[in-house]
C-alpha positions as CSV (number, residue, x, y, z in Angstrom):
1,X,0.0,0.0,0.0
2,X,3.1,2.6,0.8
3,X,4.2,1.9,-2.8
4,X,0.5,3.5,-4.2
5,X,1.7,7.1,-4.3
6,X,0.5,9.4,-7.4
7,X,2.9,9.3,-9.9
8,X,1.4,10.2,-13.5
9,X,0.4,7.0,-14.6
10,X,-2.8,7.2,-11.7
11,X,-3.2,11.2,-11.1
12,X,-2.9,13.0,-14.2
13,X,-4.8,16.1,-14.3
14,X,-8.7,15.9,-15.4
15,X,-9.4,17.8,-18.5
16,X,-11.6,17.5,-21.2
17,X,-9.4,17.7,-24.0
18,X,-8.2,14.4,-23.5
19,X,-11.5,13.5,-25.3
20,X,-10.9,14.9,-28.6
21,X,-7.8,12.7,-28.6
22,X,-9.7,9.2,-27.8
23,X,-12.7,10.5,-30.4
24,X,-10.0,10.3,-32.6
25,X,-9.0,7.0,-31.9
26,X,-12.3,5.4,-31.0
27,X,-14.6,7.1,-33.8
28,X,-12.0,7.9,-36.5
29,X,-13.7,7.6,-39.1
30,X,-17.0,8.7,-38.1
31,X,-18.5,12.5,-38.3
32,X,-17.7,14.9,-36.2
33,X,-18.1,18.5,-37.8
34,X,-21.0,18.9,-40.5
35,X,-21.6,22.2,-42.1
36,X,-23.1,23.5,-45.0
37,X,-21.5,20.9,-47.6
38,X,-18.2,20.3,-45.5
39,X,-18.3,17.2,-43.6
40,X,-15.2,16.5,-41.5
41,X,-14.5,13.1,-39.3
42,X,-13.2,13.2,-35.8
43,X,-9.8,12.5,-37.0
44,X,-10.0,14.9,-39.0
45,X,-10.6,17.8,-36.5
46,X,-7.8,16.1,-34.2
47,X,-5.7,16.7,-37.0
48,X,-6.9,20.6,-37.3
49,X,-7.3,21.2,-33.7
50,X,-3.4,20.5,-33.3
51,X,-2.3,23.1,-35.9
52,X,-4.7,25.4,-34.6
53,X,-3.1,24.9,-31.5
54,X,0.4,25.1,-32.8
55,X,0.2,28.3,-34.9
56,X,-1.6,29.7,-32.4
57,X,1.7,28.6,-29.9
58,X,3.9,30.5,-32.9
59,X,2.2,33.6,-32.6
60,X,3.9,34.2,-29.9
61,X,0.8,32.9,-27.4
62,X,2.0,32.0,-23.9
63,X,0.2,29.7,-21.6
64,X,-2.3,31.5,-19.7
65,X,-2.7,34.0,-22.1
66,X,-6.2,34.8,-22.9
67,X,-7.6,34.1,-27.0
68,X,-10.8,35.6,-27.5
69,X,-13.6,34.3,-30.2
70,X,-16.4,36.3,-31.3
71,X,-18.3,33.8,-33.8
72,X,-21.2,32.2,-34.5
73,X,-21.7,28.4,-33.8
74,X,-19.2,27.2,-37.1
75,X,-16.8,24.7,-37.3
76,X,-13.8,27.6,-36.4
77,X,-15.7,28.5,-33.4
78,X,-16.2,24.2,-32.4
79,X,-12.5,23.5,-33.4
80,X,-11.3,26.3,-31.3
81,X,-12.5,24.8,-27.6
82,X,-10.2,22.2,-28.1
83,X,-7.1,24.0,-30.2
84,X,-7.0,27.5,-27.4
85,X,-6.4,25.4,-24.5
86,X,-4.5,22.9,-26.6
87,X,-1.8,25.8,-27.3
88,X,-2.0,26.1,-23.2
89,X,-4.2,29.6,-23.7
90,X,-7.4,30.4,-22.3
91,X,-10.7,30.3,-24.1
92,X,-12.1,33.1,-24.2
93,X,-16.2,33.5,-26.0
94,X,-17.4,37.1,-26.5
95,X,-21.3,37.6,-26.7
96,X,-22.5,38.2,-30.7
97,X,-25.5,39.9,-29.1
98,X,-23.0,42.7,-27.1
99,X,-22.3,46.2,-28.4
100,X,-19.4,47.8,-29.3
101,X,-18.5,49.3,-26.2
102,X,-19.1,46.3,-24.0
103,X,-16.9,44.3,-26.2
104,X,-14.4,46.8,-25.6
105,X,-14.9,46.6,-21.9
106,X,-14.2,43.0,-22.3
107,X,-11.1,43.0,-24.6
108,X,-9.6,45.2,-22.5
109,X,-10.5,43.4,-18.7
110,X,-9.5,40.0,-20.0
111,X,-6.5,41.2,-21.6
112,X,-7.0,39.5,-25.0
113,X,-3.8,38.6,-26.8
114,X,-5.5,37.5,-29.7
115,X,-8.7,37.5,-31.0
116,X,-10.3,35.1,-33.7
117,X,-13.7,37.1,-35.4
118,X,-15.9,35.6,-37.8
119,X,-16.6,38.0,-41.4
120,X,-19.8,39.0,-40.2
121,X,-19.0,40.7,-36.7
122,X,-16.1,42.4,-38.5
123,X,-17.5,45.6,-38.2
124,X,-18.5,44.6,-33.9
125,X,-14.9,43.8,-33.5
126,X,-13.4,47.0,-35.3
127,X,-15.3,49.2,-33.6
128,X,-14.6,47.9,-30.0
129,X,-11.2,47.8,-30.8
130,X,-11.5,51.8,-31.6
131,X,-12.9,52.4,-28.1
132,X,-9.7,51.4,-26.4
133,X,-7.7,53.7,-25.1
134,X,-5.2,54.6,-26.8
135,X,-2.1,53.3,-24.4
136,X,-4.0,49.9,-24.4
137,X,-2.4,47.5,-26.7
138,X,-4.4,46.1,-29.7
139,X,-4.7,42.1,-29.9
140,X,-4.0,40.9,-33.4
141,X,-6.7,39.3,-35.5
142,X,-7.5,35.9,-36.9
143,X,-10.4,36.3,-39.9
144,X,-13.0,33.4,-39.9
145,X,-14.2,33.8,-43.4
146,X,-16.9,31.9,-45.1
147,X,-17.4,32.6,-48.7
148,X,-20.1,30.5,-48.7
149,X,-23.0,31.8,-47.3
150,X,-24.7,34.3,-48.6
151,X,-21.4,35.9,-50.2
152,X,-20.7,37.9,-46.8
153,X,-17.1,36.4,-47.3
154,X,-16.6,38.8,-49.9
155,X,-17.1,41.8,-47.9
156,X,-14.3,41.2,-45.3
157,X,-11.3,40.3,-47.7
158,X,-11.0,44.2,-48.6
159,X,-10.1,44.2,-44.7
160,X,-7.4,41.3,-44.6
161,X,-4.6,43.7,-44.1
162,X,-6.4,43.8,-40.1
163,X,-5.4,40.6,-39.3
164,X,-2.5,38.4,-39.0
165,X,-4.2,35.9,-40.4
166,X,-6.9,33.9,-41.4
167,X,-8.1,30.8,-39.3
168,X,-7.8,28.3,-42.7
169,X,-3.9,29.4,-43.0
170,X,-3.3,29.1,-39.3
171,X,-4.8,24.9,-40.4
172,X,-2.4,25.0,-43.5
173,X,0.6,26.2,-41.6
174,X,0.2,24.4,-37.9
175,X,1.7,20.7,-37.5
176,X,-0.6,18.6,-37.4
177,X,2.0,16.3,-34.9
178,X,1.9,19.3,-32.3
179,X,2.6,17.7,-29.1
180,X,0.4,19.6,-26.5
181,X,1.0,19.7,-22.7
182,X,-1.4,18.9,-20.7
183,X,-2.5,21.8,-17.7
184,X,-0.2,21.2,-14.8
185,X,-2.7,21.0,-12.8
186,X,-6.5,20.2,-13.4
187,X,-7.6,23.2,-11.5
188,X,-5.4,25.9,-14.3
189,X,-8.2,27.4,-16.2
190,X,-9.5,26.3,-18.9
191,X,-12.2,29.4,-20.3
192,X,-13.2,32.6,-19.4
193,X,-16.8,33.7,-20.0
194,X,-18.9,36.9,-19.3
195,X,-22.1,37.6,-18.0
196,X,-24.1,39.1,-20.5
197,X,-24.7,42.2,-18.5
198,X,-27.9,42.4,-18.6
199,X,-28.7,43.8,-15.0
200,X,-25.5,45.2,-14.3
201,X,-21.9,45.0,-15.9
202,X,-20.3,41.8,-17.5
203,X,-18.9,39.8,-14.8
204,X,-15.8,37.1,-15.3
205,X,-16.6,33.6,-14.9
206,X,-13.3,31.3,-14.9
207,X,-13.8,27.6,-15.2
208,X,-10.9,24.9,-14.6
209,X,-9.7,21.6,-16.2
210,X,-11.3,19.3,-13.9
211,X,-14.8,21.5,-13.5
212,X,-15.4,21.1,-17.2
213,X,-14.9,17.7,-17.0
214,X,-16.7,17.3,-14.1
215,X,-19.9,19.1,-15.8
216,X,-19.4,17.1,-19.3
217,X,-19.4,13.5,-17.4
218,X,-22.7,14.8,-15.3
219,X,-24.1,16.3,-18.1
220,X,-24.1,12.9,-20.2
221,X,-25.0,10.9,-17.3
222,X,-28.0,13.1,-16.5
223,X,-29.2,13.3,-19.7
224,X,-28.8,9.5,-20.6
225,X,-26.7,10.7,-23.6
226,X,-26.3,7.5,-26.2
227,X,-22.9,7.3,-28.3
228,X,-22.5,9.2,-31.2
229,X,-26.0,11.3,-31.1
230,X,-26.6,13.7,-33.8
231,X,-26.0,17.2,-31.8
232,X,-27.7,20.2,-33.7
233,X,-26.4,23.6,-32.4
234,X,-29.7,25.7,-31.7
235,X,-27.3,26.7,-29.0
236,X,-24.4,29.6,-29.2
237,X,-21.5,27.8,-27.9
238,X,-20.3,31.3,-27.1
239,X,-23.5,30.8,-24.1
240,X,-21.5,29.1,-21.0
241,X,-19.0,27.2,-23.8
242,X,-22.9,25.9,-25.2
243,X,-22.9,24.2,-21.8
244,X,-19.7,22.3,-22.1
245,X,-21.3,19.9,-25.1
246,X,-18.4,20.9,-27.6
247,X,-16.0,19.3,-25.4
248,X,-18.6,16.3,-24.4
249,X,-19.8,15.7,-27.7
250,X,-16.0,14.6,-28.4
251,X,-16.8,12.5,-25.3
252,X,-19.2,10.1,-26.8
253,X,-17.7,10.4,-30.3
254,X,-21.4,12.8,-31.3
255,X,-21.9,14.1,-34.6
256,X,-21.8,18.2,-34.5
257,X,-24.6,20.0,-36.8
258,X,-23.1,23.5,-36.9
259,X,-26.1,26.2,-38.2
260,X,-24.8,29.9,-38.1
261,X,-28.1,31.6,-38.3
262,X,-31.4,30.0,-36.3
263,X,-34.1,29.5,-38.6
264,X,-37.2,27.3,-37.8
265,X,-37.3,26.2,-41.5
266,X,-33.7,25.7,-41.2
267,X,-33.6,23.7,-38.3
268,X,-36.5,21.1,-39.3
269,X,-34.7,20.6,-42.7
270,X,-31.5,19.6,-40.8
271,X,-33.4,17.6,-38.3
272,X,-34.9,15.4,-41.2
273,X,-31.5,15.4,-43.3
274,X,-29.2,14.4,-40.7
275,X,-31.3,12.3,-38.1
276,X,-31.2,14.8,-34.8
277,X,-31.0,12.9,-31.8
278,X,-30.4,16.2,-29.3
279,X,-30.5,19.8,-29.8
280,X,-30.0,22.4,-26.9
281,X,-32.2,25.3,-26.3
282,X,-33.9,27.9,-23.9
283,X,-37.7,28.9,-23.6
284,X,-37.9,31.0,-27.1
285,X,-36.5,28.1,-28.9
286,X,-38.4,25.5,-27.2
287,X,-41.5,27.6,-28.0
288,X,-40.5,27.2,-32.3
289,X,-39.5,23.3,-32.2
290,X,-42.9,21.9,-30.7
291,X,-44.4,21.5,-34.0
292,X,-42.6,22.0,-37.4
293,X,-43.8,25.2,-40.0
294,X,-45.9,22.5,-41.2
295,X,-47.6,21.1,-38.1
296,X,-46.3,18.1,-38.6
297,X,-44.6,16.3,-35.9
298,X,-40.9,15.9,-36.3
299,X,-39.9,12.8,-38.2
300,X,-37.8,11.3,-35.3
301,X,-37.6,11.6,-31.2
302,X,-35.3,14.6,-30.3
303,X,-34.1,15.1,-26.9
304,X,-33.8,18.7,-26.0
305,X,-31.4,19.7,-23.7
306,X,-32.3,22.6,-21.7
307,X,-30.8,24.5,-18.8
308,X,-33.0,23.4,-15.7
309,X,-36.1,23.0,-18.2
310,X,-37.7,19.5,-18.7
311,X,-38.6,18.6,-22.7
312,X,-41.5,20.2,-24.4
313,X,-44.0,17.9,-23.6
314,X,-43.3,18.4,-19.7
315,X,-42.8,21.9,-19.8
316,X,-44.1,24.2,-17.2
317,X,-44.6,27.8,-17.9
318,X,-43.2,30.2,-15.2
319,X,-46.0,31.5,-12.9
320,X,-45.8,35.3,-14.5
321,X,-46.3,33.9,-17.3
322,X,-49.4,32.1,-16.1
323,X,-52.5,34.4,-17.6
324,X,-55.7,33.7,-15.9
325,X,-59.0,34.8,-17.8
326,X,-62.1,34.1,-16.6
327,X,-60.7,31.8,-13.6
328,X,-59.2,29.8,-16.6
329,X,-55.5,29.2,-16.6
330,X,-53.9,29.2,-19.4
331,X,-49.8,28.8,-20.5
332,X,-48.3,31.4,-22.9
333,X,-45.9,29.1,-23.7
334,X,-48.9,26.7,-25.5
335,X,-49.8,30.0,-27.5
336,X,-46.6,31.0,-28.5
337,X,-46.4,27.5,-30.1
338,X,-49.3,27.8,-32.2
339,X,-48.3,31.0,-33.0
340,X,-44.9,29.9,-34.1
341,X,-46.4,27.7,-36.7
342,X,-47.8,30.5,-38.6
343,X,-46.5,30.9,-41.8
344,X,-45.7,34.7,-42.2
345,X,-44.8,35.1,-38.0
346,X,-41.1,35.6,-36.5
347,X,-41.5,36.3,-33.6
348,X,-44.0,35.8,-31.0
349,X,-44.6,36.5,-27.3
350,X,-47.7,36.4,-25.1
351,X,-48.1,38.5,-22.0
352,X,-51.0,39.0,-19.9
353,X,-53.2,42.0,-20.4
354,X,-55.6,43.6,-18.0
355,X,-59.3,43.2,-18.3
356,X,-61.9,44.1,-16.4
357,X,-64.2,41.5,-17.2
358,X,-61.8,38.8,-17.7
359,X,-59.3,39.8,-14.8
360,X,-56.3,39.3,-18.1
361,X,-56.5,38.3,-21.5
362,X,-53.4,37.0,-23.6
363,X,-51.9,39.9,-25.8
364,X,-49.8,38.9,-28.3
365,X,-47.0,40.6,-29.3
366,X,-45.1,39.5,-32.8
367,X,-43.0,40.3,-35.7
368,X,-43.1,39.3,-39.4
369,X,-41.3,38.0,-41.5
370,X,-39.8,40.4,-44.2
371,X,-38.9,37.8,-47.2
372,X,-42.3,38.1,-49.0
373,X,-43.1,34.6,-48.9
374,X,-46.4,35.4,-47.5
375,X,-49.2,37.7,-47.6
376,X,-49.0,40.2,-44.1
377,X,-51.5,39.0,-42.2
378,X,-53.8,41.4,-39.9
379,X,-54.9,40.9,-36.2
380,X,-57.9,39.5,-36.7
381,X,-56.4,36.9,-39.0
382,X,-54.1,36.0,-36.6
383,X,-56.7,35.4,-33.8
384,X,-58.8,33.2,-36.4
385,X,-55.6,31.2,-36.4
386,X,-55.3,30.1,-33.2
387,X,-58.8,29.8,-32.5
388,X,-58.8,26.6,-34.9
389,X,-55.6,25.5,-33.1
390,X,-56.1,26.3,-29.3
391,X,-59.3,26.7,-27.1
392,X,-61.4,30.0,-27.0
393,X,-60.0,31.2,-23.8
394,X,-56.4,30.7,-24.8
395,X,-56.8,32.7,-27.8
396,X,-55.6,36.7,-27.9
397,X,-57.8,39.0,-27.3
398,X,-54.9,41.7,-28.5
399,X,-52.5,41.0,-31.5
400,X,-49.4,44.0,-31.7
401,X,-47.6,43.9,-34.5
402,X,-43.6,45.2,-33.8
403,X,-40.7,45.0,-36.3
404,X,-38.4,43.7,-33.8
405,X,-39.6,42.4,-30.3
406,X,-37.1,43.4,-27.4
407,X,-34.3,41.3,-26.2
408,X,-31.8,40.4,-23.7
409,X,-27.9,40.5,-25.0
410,X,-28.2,36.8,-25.2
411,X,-31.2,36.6,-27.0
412,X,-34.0,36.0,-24.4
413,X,-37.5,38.3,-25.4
414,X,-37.6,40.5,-22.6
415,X,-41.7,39.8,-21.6
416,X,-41.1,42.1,-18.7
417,X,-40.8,45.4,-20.8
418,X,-44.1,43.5,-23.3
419,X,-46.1,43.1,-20.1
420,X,-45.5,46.9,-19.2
421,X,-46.6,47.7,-22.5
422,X,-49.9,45.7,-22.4
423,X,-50.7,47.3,-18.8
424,X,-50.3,50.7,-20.1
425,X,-53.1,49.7,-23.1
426,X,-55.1,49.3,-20.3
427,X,-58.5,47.0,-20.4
428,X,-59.7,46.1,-23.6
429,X,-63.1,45.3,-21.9
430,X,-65.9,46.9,-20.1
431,X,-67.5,45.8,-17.1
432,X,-70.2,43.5,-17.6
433,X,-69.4,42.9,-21.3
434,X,-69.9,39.2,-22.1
């Protein structure tokens, strides 16, 4: 027993990049990263997470030095939770949804020695870096481009002479045998987020080593996540490191559906293309996936994984947004679904309204869609609508048409600012009116 002292064999540090390495080995050959028409296997983003990781090691990047990513959910952004703290840096995921100036803040607090920005926040990044002060020293770049979607590549290659680089040339350059050290110890950190800010300002959140990989082998366990699922990212991985499922994905050797934009359409077309077995998502997205644009169900069983929120069919609205008319309860949530499924809606968000007769009727408070594709519809319309889907007390009473409903910085429809709104139209009924 005297001889059973830690030696490296038995205590080496907990992390969760040790994953990406057995994925490799274990699942090869299998998917890892799909994306538009790119399709890469897990040995395959081994193989690019390592010369990430080493270019971003020749750049001069020391360990402990912070690398900050402002990107939507591609396969740069996946790639670079294992390749940052591969290179012995800190991950570092700005907010999409900030502004300028709190980018700026964050830069400059976290000390950012380099910073990896997608094409289409060019402009976001540019601008925060213009806020700094002018003794604070400017991070280099590393462009993400994507020339294929919607041509928005094109508009940041007249800026290339920004950066350093561009993330496909750090791939080309890096050696794809990089030898990365593992932390020294499993409690060295391993990502630095932000708050979004939302009631005060953004806050630092470091995670370690072993606390990741504590929450990924939890996280699967709790969930009852199979090998290889099909994970579709509704979810910005920039929210909390998308809950830790880039690195646990890796874990059970999953399949990564990267989708840069949210789009309802989008998202059933890739459920039924690629077989979705999990998806992430809070309230507002939960409210678009319980029946597809078509009302149809969805072709296959897909577990969504939400942050202290059962799955759709259990879910439980919060109790302010309970409305109860006429003694009637009734959840928002339900509404929002139905009205989710109509063709020419966006957005959608159902608040209680006063009423003197009722107590509070739902008021519904939505955006359209601006493609065309379908006729604008008016108020009354809309209530016809979900009077052949939902029961007569559960349908608005109120329909308010906005071109943009208000949000948080991390997406979330802030109901609290629609539900002063809809007390300040007052009651849409008289007493005594039946």
């Amino acid at each position: 027993m005297e001889e059973l002292k830690a030696s490296p064999a038995n205590s080496s540090p907990l992390t969760p990049l040790g994953f990406l390495e057995r994925a490799a080995t274990v699942y090869g050959d299998c998917p890892s990263v799909v994306y538009n028409n790119t399709t890469y296997t897990w040995s395959e983003t081994h193989r690019r997470c390592l010369q990430v990781a080493s270019s971003i090691a020749s750049l001069g990047i020391k360990r402990g030095d912070v690398v900050s990513v402002v990107a939507p959910n591609v396969p740069a952004m996946y790639e670079l939770h294992f390749a940052v703290p591969m290179s012995g840096a800190i991950l570092s995921n700005i907010n999409t949804r900030l502004d300028a100036r709190t980018v700026s803040v964050l830069l400059r607090h976290s000390e950012s020695k380099l910073v990896f920005v997608d094409h289409i926040f060019l402009p976001l990044v540019l601008e925060a870096l213009s806020l700094l002060p002018p003794n604070a020293r400017r991070p280099p770049l590393v462009l993400i481009a994507d020339h294929d979607v919607d041509g928005d590549g094109q508009d940041s290659s007249s800026a290339v002479d920004q950066f350093c680089s561009t993330y496909e040339t750090l791939v080309e350059k890096g050696d794809p045998e990089f030898r990365w050290d593992p932390p020294s110890s499993e409690w060295d950190p391993i990502s630095l987020n932000y708050t979004s800010g939302t009631t005060s300002a953004p806050k630092g959140v470091v995670h370690c080593h072993r606390g990741i990989f504590i929450i990924i082998v939890n996280s699967l366990i709790d969930w009852a996540v199979q090998e290889r699922p099909v994970f579709l990212w509704t979810l910005p991985m920039f929210h909390a490191n998308g809950w830790s499922y880039p690195w646990a994905m890796a874990a059970v050797g999953g399949t990564n559906i990267c989708l840069r934009r949210f789009d309802g359409a989008t998202v059933f077309s890739l459920i039924r293309e690629h077989g979705v077995t999990h998806m992430c998502g809070a309230p507002v997205v939960l409210n678009m996936l319980t029946s597809s644009p078509e009302n149809q169900p969805l072709p296959n069983p897909v577990q969504i994984l939400t942050a202290g929120a059962p799955p759709p069919a259990a879910i439980k609205d919060r109790s302010k947004d309970v409305i109860i008319s006429g003694g009637e309860n009734l959840s928002s949530v339900e509404v929002e679904s139905v009205l989710y499924t109509h063709p020419a809606i966006n957005e959608a968000a159902v608040v209680a309204r006063p009423d003197e007769f009722w107590g509070e009727t739902p008021c519904a408070f939505v955006s359209l869609r601006d493609d065309g594709s379908t006729p604008n519809p008016t108020d009354k319309e809309i209530m016809e609508f979900c009077r052949a889907k939902l029961p007569h007390f559960m349908v608005p009473k109120t329909v308010v048409f906005k071109d943009e409903l208000p949000k948080s910085s991390v997406g979330k429809i802030l109901k609290f600012l629609l539900r002063e709104i809809a007390t300040a139209m007052g009651s849409p009924s008289r007493v005594g009116r039946s």
